[in-house]
C-alpha atoms as an extended CHARMM CRD file, in Angstrom:
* protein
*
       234  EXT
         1         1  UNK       CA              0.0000000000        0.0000000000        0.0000000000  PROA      1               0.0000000000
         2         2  UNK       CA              2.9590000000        2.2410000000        0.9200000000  PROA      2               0.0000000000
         3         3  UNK       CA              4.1380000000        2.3910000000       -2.6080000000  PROA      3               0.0000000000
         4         4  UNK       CA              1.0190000000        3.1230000000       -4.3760000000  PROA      4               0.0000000000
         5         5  UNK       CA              0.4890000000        5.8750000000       -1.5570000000  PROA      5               0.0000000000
         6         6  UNK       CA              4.7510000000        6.9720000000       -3.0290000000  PROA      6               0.0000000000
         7         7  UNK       CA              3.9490000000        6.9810000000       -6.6000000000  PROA      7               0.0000000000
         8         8  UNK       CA              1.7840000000        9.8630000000       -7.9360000000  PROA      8               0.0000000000
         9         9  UNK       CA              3.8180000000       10.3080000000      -10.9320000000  PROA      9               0.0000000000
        10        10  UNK       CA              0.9640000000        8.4470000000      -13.0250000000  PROA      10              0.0000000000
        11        11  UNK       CA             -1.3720000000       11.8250000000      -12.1770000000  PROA      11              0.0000000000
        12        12  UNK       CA             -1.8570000000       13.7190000000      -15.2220000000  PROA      12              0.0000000000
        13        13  UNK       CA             -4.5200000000       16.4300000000      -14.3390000000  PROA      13              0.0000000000
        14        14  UNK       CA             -3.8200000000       19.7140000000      -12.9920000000  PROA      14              0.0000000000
        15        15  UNK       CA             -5.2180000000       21.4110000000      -10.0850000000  PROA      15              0.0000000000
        16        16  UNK       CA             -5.4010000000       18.2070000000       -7.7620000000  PROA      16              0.0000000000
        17        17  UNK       CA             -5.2630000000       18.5480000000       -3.9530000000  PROA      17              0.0000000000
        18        18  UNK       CA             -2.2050000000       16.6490000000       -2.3250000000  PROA      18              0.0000000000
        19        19  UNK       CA             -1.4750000000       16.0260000000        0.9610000000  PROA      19              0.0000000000
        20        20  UNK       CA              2.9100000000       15.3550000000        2.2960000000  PROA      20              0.0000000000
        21        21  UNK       CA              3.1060000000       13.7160000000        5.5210000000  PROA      21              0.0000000000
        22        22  UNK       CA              5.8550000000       14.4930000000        7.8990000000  PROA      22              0.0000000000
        23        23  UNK       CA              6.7360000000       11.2590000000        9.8270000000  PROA      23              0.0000000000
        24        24  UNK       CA              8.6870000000       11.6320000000       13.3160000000  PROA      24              0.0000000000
        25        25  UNK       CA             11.6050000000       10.2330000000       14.5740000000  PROA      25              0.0000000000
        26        26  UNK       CA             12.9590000000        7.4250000000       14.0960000000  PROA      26              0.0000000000
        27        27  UNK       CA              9.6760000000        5.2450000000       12.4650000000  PROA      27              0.0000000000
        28        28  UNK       CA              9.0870000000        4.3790000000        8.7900000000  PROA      28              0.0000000000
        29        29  UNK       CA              7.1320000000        6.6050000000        6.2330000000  PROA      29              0.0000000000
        30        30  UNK       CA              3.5730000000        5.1140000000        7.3580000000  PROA      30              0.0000000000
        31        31  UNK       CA              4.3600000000        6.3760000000       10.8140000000  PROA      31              0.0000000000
        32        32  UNK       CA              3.5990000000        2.9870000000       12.3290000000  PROA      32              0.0000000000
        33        33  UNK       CA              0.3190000000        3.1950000000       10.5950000000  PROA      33              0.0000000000
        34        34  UNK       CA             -1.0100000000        6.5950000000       11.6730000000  PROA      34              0.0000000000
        35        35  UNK       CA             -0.2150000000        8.2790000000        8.8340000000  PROA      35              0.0000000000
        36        36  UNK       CA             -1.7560000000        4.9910000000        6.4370000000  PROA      36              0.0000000000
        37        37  UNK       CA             -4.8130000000        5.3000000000        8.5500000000  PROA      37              0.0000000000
        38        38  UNK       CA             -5.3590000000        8.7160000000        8.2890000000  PROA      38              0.0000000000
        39        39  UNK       CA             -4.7350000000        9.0010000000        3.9280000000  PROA      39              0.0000000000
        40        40  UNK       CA             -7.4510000000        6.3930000000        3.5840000000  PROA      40              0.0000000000
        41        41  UNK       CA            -10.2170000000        8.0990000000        5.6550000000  PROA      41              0.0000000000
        42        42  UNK       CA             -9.2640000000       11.4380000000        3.5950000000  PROA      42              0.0000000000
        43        43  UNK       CA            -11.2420000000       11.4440000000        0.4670000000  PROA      43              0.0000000000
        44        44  UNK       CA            -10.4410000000       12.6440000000       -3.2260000000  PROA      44              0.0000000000
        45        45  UNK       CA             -6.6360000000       13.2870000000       -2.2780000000  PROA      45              0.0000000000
        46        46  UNK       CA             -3.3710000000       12.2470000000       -3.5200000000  PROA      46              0.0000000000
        47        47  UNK       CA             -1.5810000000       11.2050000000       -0.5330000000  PROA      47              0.0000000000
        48        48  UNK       CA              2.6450000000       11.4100000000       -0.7290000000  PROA      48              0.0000000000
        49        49  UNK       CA              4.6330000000        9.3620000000        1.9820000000  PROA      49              0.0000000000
        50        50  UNK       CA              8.0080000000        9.2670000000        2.0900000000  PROA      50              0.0000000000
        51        51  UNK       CA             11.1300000000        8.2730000000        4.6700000000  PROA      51              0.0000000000
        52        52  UNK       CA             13.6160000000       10.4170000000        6.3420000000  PROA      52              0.0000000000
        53        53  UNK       CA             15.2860000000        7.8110000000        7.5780000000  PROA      53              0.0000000000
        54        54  UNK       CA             17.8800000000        4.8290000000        5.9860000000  PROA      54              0.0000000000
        55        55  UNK       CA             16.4250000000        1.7580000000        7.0340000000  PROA      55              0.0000000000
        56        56  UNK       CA             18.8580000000       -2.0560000000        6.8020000000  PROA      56              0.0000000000
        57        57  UNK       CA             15.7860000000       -4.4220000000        7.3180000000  PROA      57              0.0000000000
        58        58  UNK       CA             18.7640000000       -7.5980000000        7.7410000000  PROA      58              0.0000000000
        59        59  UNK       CA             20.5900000000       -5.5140000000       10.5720000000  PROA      59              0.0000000000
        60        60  UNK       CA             16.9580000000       -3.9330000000       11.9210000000  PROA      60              0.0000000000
        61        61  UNK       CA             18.5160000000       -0.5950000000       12.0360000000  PROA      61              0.0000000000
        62        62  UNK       CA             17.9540000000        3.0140000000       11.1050000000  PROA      62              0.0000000000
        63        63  UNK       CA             19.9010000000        5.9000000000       10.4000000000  PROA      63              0.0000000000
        64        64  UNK       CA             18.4050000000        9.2880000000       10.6310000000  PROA      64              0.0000000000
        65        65  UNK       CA             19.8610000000       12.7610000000        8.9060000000  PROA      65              0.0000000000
        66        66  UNK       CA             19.6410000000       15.5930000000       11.1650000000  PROA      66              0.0000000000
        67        67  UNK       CA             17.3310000000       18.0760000000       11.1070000000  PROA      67              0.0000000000
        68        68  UNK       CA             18.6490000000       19.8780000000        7.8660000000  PROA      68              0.0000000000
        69        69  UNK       CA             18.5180000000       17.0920000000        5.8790000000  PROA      69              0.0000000000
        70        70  UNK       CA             14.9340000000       16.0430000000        6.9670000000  PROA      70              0.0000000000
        71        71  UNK       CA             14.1630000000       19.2130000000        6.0650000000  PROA      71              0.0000000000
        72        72  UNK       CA             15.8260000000       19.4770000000        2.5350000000  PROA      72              0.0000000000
        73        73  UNK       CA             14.0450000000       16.1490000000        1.6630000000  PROA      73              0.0000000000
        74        74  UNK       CA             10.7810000000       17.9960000000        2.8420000000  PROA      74              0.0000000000
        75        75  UNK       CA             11.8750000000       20.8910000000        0.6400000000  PROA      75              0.0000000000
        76        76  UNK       CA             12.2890000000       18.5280000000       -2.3340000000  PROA      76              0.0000000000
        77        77  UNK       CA              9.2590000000       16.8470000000       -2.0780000000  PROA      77              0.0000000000
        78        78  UNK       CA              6.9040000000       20.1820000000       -1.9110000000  PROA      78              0.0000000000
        79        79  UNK       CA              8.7900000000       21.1640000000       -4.6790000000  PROA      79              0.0000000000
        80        80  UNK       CA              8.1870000000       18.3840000000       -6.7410000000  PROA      80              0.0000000000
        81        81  UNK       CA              4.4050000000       18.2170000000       -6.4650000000  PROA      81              0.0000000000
        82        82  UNK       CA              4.2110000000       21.7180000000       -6.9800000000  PROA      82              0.0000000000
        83        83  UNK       CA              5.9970000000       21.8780000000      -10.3380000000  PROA      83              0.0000000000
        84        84  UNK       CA              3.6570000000       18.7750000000      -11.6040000000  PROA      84              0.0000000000
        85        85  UNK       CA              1.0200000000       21.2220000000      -10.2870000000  PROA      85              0.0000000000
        86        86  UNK       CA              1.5970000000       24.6520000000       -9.9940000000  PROA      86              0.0000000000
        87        87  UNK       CA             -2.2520000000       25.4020000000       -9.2270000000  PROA      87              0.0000000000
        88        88  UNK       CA             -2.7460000000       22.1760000000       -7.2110000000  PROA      88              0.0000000000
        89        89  UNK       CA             -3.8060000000       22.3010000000       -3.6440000000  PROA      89              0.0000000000
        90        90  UNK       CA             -1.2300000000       21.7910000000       -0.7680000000  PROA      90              0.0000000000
        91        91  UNK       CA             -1.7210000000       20.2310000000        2.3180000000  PROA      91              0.0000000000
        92        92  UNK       CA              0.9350000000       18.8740000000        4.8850000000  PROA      92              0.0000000000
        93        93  UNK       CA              0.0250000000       16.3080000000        8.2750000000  PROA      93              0.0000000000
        94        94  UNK       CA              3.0730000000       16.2260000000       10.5020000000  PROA      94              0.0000000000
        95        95  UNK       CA              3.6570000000       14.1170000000       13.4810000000  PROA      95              0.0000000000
        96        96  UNK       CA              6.3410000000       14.6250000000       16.2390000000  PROA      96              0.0000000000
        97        97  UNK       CA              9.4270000000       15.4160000000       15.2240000000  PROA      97              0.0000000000
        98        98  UNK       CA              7.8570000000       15.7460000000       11.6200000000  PROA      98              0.0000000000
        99        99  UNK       CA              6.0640000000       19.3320000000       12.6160000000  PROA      99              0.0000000000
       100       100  UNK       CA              9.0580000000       20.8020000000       13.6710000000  PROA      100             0.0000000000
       101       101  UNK       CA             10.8490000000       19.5820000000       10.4450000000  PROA      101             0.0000000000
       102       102  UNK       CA              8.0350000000       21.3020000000        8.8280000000  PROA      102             0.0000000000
       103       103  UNK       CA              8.5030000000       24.1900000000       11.0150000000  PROA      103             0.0000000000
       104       104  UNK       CA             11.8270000000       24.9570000000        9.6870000000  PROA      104             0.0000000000
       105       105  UNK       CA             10.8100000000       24.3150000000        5.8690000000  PROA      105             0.0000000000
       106       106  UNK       CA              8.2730000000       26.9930000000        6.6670000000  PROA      106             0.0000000000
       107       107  UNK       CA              7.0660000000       26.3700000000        3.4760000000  PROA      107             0.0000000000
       108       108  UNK       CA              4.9710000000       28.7780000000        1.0090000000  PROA      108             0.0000000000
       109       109  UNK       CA              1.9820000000       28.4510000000       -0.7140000000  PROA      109             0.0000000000
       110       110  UNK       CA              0.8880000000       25.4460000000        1.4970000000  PROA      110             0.0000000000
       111       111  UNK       CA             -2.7630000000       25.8170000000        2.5490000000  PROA      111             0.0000000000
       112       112  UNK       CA             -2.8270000000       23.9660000000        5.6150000000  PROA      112             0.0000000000
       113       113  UNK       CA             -0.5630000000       22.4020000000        7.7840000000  PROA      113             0.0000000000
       114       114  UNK       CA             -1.6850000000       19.6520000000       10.7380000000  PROA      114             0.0000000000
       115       115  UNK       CA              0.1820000000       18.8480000000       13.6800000000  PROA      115             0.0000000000
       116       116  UNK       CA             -0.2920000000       15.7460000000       15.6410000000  PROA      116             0.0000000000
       117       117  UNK       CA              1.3810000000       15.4800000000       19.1550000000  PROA      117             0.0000000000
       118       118  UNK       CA              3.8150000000       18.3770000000       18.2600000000  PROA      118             0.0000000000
       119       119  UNK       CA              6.8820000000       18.7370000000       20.9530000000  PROA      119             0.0000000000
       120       120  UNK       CA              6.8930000000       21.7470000000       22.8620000000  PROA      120             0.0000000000
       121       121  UNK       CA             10.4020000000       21.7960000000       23.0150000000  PROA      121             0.0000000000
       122       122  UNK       CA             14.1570000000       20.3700000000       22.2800000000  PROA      122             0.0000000000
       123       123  UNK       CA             15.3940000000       19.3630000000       25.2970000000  PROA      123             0.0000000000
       124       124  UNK       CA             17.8680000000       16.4080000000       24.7450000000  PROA      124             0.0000000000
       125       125  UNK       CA             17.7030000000       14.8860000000       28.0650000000  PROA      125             0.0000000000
       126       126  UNK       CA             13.8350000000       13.9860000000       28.3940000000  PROA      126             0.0000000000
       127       127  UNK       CA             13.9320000000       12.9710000000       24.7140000000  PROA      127             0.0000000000
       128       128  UNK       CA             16.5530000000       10.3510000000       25.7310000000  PROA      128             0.0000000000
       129       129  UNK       CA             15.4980000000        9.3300000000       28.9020000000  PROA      129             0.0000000000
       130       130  UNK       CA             13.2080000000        6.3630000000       27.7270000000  PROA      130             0.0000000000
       131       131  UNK       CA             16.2270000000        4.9360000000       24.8950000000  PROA      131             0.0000000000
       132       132  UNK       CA             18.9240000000        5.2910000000       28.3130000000  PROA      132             0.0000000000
       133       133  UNK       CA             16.7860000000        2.7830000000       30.6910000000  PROA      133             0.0000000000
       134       134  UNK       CA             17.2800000000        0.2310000000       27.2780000000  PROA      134             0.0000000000
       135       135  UNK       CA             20.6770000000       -2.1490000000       27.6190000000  PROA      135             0.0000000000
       136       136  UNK       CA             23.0000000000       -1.8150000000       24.4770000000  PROA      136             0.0000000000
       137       137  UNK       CA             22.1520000000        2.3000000000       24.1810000000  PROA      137             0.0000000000
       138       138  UNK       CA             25.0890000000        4.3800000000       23.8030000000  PROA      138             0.0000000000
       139       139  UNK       CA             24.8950000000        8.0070000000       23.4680000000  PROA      139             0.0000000000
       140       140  UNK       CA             27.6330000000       10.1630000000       21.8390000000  PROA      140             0.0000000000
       141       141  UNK       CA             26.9650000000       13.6100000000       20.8300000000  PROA      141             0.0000000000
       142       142  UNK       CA             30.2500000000       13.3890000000       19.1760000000  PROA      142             0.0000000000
       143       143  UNK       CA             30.4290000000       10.2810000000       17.6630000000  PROA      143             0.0000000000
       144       144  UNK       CA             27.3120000000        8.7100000000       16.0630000000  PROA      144             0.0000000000
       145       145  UNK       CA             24.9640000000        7.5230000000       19.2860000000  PROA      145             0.0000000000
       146       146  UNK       CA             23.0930000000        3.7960000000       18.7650000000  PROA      146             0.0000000000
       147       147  UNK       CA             19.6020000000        3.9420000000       20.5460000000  PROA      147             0.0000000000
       148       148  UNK       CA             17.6140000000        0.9220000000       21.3290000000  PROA      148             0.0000000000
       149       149  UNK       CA             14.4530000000        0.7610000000       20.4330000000  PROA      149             0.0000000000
       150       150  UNK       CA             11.4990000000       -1.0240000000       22.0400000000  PROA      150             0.0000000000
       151       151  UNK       CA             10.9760000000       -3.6520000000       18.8820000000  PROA      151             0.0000000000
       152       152  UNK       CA             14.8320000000       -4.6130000000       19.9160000000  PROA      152             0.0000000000
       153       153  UNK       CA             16.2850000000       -2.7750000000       16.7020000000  PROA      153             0.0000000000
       154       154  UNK       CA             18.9710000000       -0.0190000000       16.4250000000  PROA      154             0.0000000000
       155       155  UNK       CA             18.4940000000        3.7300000000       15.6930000000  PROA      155             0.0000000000
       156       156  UNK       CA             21.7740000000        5.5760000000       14.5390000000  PROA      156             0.0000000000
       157       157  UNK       CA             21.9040000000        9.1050000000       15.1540000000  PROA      157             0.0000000000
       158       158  UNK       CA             24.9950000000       11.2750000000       13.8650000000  PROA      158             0.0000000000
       159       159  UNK       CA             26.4080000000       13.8580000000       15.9280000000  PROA      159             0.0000000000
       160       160  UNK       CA             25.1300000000       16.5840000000       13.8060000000  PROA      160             0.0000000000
       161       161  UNK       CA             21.2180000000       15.8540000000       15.0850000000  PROA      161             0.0000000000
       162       162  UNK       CA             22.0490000000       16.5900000000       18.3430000000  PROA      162             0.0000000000
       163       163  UNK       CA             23.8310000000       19.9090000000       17.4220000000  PROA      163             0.0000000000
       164       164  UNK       CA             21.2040000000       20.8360000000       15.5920000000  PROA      164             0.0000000000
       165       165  UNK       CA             18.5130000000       20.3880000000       17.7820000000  PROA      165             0.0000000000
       166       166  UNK       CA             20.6890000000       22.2220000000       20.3940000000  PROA      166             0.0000000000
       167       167  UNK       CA             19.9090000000       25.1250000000       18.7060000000  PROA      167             0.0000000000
       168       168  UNK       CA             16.4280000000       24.8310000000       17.9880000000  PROA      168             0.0000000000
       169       169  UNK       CA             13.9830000000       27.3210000000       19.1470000000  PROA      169             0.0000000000
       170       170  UNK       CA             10.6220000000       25.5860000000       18.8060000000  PROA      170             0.0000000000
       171       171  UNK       CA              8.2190000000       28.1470000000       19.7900000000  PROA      171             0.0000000000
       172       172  UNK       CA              9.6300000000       30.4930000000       17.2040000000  PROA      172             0.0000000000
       173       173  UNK       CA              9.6380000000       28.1390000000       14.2580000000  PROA      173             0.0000000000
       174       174  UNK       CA              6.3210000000       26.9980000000       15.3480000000  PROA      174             0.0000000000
       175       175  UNK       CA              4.7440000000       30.8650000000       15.5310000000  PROA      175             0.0000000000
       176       176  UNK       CA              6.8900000000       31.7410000000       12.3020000000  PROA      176             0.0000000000
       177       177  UNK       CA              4.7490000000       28.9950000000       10.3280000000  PROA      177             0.0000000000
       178       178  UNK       CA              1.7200000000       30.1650000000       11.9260000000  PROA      178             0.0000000000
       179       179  UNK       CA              2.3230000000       33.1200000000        9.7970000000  PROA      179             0.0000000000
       180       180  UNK       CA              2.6120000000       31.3500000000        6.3560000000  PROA      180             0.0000000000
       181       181  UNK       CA              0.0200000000       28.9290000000        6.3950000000  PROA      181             0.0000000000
       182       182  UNK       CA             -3.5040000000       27.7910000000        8.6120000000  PROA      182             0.0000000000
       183       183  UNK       CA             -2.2600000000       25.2510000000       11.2290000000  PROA      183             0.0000000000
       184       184  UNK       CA             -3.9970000000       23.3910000000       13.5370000000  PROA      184             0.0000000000
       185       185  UNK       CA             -2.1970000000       21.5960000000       16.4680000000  PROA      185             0.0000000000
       186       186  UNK       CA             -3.8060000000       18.6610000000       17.7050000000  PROA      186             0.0000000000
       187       187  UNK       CA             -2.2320000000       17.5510000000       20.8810000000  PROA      187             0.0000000000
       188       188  UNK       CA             -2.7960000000       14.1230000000       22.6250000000  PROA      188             0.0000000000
       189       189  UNK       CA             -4.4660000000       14.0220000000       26.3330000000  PROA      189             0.0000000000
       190       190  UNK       CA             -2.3140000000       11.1130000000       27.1960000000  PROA      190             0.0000000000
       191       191  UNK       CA              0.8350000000       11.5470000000       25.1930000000  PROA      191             0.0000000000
       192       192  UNK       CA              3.3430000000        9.0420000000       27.2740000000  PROA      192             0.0000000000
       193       193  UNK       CA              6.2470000000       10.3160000000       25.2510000000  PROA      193             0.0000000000
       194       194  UNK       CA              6.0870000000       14.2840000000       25.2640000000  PROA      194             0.0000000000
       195       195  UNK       CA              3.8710000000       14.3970000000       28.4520000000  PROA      195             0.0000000000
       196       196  UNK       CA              1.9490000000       17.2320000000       29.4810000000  PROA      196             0.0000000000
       197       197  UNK       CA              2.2760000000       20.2970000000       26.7440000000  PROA      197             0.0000000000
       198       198  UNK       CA              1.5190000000       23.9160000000       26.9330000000  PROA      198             0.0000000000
       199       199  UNK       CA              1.0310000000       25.3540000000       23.6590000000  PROA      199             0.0000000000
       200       200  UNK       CA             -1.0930000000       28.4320000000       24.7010000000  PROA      200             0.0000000000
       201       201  UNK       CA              1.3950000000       31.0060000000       23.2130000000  PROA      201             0.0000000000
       202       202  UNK       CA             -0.0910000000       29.5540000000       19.7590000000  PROA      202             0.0000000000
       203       203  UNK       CA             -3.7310000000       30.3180000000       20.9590000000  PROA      203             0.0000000000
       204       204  UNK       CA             -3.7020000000       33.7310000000       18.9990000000  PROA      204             0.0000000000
       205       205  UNK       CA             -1.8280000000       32.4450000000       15.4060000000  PROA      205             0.0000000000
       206       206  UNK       CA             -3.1660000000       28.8050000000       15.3310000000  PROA      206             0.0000000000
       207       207  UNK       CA             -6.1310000000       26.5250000000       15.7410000000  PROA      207             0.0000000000
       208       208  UNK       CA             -4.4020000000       24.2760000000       19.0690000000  PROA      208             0.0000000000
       209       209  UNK       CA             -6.7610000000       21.3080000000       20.3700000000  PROA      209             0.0000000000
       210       210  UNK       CA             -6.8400000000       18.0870000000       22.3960000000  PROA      210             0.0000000000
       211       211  UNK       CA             -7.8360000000       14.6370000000       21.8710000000  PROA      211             0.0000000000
       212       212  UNK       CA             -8.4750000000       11.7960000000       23.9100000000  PROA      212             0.0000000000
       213       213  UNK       CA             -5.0120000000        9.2540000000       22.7570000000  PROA      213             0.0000000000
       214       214  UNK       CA             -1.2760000000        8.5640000000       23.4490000000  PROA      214             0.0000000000
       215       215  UNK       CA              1.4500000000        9.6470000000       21.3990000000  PROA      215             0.0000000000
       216       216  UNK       CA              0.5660000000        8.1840000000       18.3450000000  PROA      216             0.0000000000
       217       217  UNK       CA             -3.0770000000        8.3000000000       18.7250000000  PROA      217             0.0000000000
       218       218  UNK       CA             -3.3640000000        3.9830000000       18.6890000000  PROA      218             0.0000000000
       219       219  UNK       CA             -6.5730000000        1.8670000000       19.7880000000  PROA      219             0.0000000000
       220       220  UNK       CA             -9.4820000000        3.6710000000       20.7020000000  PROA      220             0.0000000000
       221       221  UNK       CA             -8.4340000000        7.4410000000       19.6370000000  PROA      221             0.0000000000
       222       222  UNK       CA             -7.3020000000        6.5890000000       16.0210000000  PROA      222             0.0000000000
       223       223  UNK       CA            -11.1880000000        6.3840000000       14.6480000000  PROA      223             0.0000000000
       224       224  UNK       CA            -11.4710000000       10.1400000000       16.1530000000  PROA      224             0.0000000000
       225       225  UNK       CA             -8.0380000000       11.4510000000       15.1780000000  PROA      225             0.0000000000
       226       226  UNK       CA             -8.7050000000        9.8510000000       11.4200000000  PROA      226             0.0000000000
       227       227  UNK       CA            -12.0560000000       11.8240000000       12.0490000000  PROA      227             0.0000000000
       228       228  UNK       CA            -10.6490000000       15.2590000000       13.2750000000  PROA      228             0.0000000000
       229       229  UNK       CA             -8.0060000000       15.1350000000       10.3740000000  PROA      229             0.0000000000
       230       230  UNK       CA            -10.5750000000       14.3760000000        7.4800000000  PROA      230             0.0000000000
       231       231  UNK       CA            -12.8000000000       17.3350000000        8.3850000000  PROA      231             0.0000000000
       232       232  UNK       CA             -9.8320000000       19.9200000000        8.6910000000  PROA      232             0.0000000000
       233       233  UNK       CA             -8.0960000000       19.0750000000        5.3840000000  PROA      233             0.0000000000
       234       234  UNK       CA            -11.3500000000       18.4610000000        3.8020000000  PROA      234             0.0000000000
């Protein structure tokens, strides 16, 4: 399914409404199924996955770019659907890390962007507290660090992510896209992996709401989020 979800290159017509999803860290393109479950509840769009990540399926490990390069491959791909379309509609759903990427594309002529469990922040600690408690982690913000992840595979991370996101100033990149685009920010009640969030300084720019789910919105929440997510980009 991914690859027919990939491959819009078959689209001849003009003025067709797409929608780019911005996965988060660390997971495939589909977003461990959120993002597969939300492009088939959306109806009469062209729906354009793709992976920020280098993925060994024999070794079970990923390698992720930092922050620049997730966001030049973000680049790319809005740049690509707009030149098959120049008057087509553009729509972007991001998820974790993937709304800040989109954050710093800050991208033009998009019509709406969607956040799902956005972080608040991009403070290194908390965001490696859960991969530190796993045996076989090692973290080197020199070196390249090897997180363990809870399906017993390897993430790779290269010291330039961590210098990177060092610098980041979230709230700014976040109020800076406010100003080029209509974003909502859906953020989950029970999100396990950012915890509580406080996103009021968005109240003013953006459309910021809860929903009943943990990070990714699984079980009983994905119906709704599918639900939420079809209405606003519809």
């Amino acid at each position: 399914m991914l690859e027919k979800i990939r491959n819009y290159s078959h689209l001849k017509h003009l003025s067709m409404h797409t929608v780019i999803f911005s996965h988060g860290f660390g997971v495939r393109r589909d977003d461990r199924g959120l993002f597969t479950d939300i492009a088939g509840g959306l109806s009469g769009v062209e729906s354009v996955m793709f992976d920020y990540n280098t993925e060994d399926p024999a070794t079970n490990t990923i390698t992720v770019l930092p922050y620049s390069g997730e966001a030049e491959l973000l680049r790319k791909e809005l740049e690509r659907v707009r030149e098959k379309d120049p008057n087509g509609t553009i729509d972007i759903i991001a998820h974790s890390q993937g709304c800040v990427v989109a954050a710093l594309v800050t991208p033009e002529h998009v019509r709406k962007v969607v956040f799902l469990a956005a972080p608040h922040g991009a403070d290194i600690e908390s965001f490696l507290e859960g991969f530190r408690k796993r045996p076989g982690t090692i973290v080197d913000f020199e070196g390249v660090s090897s997180l363990k992840r809870g399906d017993c595979g390897t993430t790779f991370v290269p010291s330039e992510y961590w210098h990177e996101r060092k610098e980041l100033d979230v709230p700014a990149l976040y109020r800076a896209l406010a100003t080029k685009t209509d974003l909502t920010v859906i953020q989950a009640v029970h999100d396990h992996i950012l915890g509580p969030t406080d996103l009021s300084y968005l109240s003013s720019q953006a459309h910021v709401m809860e929903l009943p789910g943990d990070h990714s919105f699984r079980n009983e929440a994905r119906p709704l989020i599918v639900e939420t997510v079809s209405k606003i980009i519809s």
